[in-house]
C-alpha positions as CSV (number, residue, x, y, z in Angstrom):
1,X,96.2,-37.9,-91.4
2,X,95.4,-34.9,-90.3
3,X,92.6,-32.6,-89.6
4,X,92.0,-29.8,-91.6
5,X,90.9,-25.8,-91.3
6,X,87.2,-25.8,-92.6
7,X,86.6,-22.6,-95.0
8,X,83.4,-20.7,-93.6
9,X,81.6,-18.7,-96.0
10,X,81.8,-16.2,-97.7
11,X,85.4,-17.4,-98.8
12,X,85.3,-17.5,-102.2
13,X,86.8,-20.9,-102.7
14,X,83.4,-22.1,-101.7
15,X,82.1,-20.5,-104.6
16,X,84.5,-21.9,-107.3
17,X,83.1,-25.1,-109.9
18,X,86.4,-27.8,-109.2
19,X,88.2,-29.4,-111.5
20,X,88.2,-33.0,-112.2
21,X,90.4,-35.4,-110.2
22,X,92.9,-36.8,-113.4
23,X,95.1,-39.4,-111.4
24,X,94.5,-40.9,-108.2
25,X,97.9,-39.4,-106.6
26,X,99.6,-39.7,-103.1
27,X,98.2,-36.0,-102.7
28,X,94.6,-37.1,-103.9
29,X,94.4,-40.4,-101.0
30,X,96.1,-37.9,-98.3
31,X,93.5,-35.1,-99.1
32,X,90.7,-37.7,-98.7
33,X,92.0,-39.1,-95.6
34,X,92.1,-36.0,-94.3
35,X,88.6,-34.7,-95.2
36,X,87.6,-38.0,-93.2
37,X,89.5,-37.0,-90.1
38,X,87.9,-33.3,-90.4
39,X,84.3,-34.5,-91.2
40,X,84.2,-37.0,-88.0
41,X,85.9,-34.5,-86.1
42,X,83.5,-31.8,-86.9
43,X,81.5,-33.5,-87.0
44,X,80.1,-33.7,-89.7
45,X,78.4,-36.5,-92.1
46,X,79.6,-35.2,-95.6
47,X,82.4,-32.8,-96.7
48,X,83.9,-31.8,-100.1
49,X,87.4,-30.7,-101.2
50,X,86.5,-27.1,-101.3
51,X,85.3,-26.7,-98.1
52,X,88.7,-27.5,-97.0
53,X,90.3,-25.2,-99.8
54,X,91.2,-28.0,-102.6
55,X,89.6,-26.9,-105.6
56,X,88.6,-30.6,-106.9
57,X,86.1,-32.5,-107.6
58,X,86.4,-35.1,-104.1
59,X,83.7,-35.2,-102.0
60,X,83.6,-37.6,-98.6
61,X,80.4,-39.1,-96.6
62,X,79.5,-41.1,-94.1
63,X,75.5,-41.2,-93.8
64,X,75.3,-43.7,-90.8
65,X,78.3,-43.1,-88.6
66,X,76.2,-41.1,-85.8
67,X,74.4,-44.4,-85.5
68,X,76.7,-47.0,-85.5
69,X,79.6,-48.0,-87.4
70,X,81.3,-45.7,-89.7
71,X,80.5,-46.7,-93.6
72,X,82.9,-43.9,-95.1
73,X,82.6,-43.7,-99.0
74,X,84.7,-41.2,-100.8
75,X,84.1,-40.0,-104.4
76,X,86.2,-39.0,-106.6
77,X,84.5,-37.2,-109.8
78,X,81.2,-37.4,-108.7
79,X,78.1,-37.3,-111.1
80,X,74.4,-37.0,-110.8
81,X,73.2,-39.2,-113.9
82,X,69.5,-39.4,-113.0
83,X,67.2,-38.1,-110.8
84,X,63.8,-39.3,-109.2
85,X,60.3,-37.2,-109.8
86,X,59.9,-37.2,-106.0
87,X,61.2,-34.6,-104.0
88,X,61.5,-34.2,-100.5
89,X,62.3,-30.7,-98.1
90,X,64.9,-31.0,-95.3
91,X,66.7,-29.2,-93.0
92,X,70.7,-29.0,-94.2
93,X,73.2,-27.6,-92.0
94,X,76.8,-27.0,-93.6
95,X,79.8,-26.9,-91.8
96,X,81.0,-24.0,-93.8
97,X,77.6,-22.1,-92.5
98,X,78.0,-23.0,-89.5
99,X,74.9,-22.4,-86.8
100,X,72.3,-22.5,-89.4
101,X,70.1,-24.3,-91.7
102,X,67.8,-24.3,-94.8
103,X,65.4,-25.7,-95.8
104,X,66.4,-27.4,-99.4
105,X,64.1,-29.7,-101.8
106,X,65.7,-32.4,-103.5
107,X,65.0,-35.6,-105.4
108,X,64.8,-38.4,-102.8
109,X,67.1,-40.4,-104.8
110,X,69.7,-40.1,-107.5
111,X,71.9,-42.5,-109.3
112,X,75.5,-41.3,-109.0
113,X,78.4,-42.7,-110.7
114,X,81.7,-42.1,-109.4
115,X,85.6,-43.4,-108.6
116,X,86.8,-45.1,-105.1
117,X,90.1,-44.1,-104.0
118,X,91.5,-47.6,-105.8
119,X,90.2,-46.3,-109.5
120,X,87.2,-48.5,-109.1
121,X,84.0,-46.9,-110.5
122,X,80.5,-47.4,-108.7
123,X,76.9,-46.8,-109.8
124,X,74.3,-47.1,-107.2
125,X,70.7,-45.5,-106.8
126,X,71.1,-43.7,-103.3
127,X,68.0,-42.8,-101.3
128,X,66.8,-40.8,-98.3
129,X,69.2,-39.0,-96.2
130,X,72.4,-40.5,-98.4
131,X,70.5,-38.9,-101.5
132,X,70.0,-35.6,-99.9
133,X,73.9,-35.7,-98.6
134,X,75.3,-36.9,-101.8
135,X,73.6,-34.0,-103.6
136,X,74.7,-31.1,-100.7
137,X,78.2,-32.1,-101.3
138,X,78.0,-31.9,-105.0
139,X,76.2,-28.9,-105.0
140,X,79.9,-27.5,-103.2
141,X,82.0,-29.2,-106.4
142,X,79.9,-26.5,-108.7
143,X,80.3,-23.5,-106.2
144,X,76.6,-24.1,-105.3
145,X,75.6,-23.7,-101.0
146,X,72.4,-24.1,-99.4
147,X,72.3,-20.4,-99.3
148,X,71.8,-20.5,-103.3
149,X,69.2,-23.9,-103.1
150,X,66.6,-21.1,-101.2
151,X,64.3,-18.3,-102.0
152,X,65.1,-14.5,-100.9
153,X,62.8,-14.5,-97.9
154,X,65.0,-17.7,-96.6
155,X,68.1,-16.0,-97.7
156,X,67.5,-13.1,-95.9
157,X,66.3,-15.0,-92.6
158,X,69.2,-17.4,-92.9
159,X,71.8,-14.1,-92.9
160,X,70.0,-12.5,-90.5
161,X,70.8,-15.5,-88.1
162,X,74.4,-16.2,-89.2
163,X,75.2,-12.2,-89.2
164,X,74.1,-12.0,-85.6
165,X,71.5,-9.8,-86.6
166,X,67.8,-12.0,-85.7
């Protein structure tokens, strides 16, 4: 394992919708183990293959690991297949923008289906802060960043900080 380079925006691999994941290679369980490494060493508590420059739809995430024990759950062609009415407004910092944050509503809870690193498929509703991670790191598999979850005054007041110009 090894950690890797985290791509800061505006590379424009961060704005490019991945491809599916078709066979659970050697490549795909060393790119996930690696993402690990790099998230905890960032550290982070979610990060997807782009961020790191694969173009695939892998996304890793440990939700409770600043707390405790580390829970690390890796996904492997992630989706969204139902949302809740209620939505909540938090503060997201993204290691590929790094020093700021935006304030982003989401559902508080989604049910996600997706593949483990053995070929096993899950379902589970996920709530709270795992819901709101979960959905940041998909975003990134569709080319999507906090920066395009927020309205133009944000935008410009989120630039303004990362450009060195507030």
């Amino acid at each position: 394992m090894s950690v890797r380079e985290i791509l800061i925006w505006p590379h424009p691999r961060l704005e490019a919708v991945c491809a599916p994941v078709d066979v659970i290679t050697p490549e795909v369980r060393a790119l996930a183990e690696d993402m690990l490494e790099t998230m905890y060493a960032a550290p982070g508590r979610g990060l997807a293959a782009p961020q790191v420059g694969a173009l695939v739809r892998l996304f890793v995430m440990d939700t409770t690991w600043k707390e405790g024990t580390r829970r690390p759950v890796v996904c492997i062609n992630p989706d969204v297949i139902e949302r809740s009415d209620d939505r909540a407004t938090a503060e997201e910092g993204c290691l590929s923008i790094p020093g700021v944050t935006a304030s982003v509503a989401r559902p508080t809870s989604v049910r996600m289906v997706w593949t483990d690193l053995d070929g096993i498929v899950h379902e589970a509703w996920l709530t709270g802060f795992a819901a709101l991670c979960a959905q940041h790191e998909l975003d990134h598999l569709d080319g999507i960043l906090t920066l395009d979850r927020v309205d133009d005054m944000q935008r410009d007041e989120i630039l303004a900080v990362y450009e060195g110009d507030a």
